[in-house]
C-alpha positions as CSV (number, residue, x, y, z in Angstrom):
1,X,7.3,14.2,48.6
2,X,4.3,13.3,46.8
3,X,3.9,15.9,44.8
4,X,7.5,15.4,43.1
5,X,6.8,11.8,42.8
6,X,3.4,13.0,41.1
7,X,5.3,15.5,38.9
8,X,7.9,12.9,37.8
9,X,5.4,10.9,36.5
10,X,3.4,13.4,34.6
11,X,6.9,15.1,33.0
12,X,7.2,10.9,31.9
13,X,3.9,10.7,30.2
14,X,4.3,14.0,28.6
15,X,8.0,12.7,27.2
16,X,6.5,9.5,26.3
17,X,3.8,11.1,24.4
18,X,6.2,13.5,22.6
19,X,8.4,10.5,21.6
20,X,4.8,8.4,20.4
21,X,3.3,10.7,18.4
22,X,6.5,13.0,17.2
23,X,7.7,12.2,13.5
24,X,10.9,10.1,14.6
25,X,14.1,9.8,12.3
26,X,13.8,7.9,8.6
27,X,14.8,4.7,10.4
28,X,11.2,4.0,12.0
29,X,9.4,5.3,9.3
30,X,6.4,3.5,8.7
31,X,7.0,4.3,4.9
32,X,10.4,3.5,4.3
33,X,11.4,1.1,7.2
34,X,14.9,0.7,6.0
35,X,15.7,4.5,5.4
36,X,17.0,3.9,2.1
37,X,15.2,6.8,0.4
38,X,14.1,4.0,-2.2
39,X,10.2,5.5,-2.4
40,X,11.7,9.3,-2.9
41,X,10.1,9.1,-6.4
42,X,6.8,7.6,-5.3
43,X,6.7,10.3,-2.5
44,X,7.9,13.0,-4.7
45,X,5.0,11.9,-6.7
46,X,2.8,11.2,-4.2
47,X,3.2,14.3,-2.1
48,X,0.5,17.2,-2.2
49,X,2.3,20.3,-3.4
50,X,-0.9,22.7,-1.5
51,X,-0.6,21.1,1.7
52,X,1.8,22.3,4.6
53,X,3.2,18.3,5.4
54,X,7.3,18.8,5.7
55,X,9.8,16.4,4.0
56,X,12.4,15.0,5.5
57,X,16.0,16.2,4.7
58,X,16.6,12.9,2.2
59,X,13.3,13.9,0.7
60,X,11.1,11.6,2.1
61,X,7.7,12.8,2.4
62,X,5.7,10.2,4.8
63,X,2.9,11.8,5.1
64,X,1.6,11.7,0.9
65,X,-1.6,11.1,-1.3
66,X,-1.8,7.6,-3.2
67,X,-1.4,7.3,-7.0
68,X,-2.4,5.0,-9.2
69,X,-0.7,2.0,-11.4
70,X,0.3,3.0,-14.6
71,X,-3.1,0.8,-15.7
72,X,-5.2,2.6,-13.5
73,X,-4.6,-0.3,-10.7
74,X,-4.3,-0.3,-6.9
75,X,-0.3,0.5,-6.3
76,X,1.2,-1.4,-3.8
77,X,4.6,0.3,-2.6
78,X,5.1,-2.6,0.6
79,X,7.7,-4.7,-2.2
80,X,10.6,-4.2,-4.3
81,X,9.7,-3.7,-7.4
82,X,6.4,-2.2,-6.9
83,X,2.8,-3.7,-8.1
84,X,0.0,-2.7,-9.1
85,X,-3.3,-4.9,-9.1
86,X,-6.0,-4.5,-11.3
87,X,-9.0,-6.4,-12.0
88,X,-9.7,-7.0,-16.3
89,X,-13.3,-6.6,-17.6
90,X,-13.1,-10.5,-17.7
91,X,-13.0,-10.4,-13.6
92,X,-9.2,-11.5,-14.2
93,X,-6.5,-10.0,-11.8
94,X,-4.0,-8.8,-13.3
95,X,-0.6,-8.1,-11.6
96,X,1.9,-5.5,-13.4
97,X,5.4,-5.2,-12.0
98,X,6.7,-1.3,-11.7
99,X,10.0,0.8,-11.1
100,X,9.9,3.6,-8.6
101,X,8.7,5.8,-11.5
102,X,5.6,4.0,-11.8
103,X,6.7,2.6,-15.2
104,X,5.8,-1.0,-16.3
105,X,9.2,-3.2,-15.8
106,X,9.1,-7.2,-16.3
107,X,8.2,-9.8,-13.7
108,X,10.5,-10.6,-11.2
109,X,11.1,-13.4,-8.8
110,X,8.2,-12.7,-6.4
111,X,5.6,-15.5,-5.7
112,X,1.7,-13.5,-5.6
113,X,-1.2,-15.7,-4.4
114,X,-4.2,-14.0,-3.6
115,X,-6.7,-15.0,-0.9
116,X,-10.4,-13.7,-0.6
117,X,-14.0,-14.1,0.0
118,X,-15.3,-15.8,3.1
119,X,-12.9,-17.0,5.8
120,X,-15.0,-20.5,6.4
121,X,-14.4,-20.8,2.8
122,X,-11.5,-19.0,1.1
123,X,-10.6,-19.3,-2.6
124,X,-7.0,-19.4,-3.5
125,X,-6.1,-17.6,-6.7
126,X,-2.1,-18.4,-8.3
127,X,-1.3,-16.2,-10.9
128,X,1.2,-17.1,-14.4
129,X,3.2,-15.2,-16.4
130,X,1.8,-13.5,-19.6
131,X,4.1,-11.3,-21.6
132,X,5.3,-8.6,-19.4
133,X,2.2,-9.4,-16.6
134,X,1.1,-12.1,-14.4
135,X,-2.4,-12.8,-14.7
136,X,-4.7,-15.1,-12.2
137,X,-5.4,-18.6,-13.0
138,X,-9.5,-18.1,-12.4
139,X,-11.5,-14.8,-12.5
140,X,-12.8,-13.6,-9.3
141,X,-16.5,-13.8,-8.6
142,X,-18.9,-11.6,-8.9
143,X,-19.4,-10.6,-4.9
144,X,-20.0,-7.2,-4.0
145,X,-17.0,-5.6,-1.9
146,X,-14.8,-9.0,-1.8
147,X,-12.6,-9.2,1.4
148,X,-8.8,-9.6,-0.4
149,X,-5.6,-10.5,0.6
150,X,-2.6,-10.4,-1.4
151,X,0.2,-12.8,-0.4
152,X,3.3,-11.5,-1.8
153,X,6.8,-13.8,-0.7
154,X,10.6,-13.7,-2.8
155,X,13.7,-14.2,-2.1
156,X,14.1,-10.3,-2.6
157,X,11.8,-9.8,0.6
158,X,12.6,-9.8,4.3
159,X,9.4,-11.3,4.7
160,X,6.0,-12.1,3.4
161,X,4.1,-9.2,2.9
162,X,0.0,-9.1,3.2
163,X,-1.8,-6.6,1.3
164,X,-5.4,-6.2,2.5
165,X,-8.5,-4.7,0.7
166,X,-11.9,-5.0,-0.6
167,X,-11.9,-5.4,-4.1
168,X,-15.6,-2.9,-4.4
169,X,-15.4,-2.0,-8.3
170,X,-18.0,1.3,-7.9
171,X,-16.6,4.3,-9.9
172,X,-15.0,6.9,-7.3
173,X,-17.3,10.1,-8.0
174,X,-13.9,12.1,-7.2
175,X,-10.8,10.0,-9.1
176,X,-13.2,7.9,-11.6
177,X,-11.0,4.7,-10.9
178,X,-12.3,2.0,-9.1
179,X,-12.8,2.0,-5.2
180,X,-10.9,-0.3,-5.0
181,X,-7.9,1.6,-6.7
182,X,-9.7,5.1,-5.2
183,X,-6.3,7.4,-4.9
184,X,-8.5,10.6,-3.5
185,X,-7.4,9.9,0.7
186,X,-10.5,9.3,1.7
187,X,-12.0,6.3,3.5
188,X,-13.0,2.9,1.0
189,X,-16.4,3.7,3.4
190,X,-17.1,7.5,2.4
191,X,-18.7,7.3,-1.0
């Protein structure tokens, strides 16, 4: 009797860890939550041709490579539209709106306040419009690998979404864009 009871459990763990780490459907996709197939451009874009990752049969590819902003910015993909942040060589943030084709499209109704530095002392950066681009009120300062948070809210979102990163402006030796922006897969940490 024990050993079915023993034997039940084990054929459990091994279905639960099947279930865990298996691929899932395109509804619990960590990349497309909604199943939509609104990123199939970013991940068509995104995916590496060489490698042996399989799409899913909307074309989904969850498992792809960053690209940049059409400015040569950090892509954020979490929103509708997407954004792409970028940091001007007067320490400015810039924020550019784009379509699923990574092409520049004007601002839309999402609110962007970014958050950073120390936590015992935060500074809170709005941004305005500026032609086609919203730009932050203040530059940033001049720390070394500053601890950011982007807090993106609009009517068009389900919720507030947090982007999280260090804003370290050292040339990638691989992708020559900024770490900060790196595209190459590999940890902020590696270089």
């Amino acid at each position: 009797m024990d050993f079915i009871k023993l034997f039940n459990i084990s054929l459990s763990l091994v279905a639960c860890v099947i279930i865990i780490t298996g691929c899932g459907s395109n509804e619990t996709s960590s990349q497309n939550p909604e199943g939509n197939g609104n990123h199939q451009n970013i991940a068509a874009s995104q995916s590496n041709p060489e490698s042996n990752e399989h799409t899913h049969e909307n074309g989904d590819d969850h498992h792809h490579e960053k690209v940049p902003g059409p400015n040569g910015g950090r892509l954020i993909v979490d929103v509708e539209p997407h954004i792409e942040f970028l940091i001007l060589p007067n320490r400015h943030a810039q924020i550019t709106f784009v379509n699923d084709d990574i092409k520049p499209i004007p601002p839309t109704d999402l609110n962007i306040k970014l958050i950073g530095g120390d936590r015992s002392n935060p500074i809170e950066i709005a941004f305005s419009k500026k032609e086609n681009v919203l730009i932050s009120a203040t530059p940033l300062p001049e720390e070394h690998n500053l601890a950011l948070v982007l807090q993106i809210a609009g009517k068009s979102l389900k919720e507030t979404v947090f982007e999280r990163f260090h804003l370290n402006m050292e040339t990638c030796p691989d992708c020559d864009l900024h770490e900060y922006a790196c595209i190459c897969g590999h940890s902020e940490h590696a270089h």
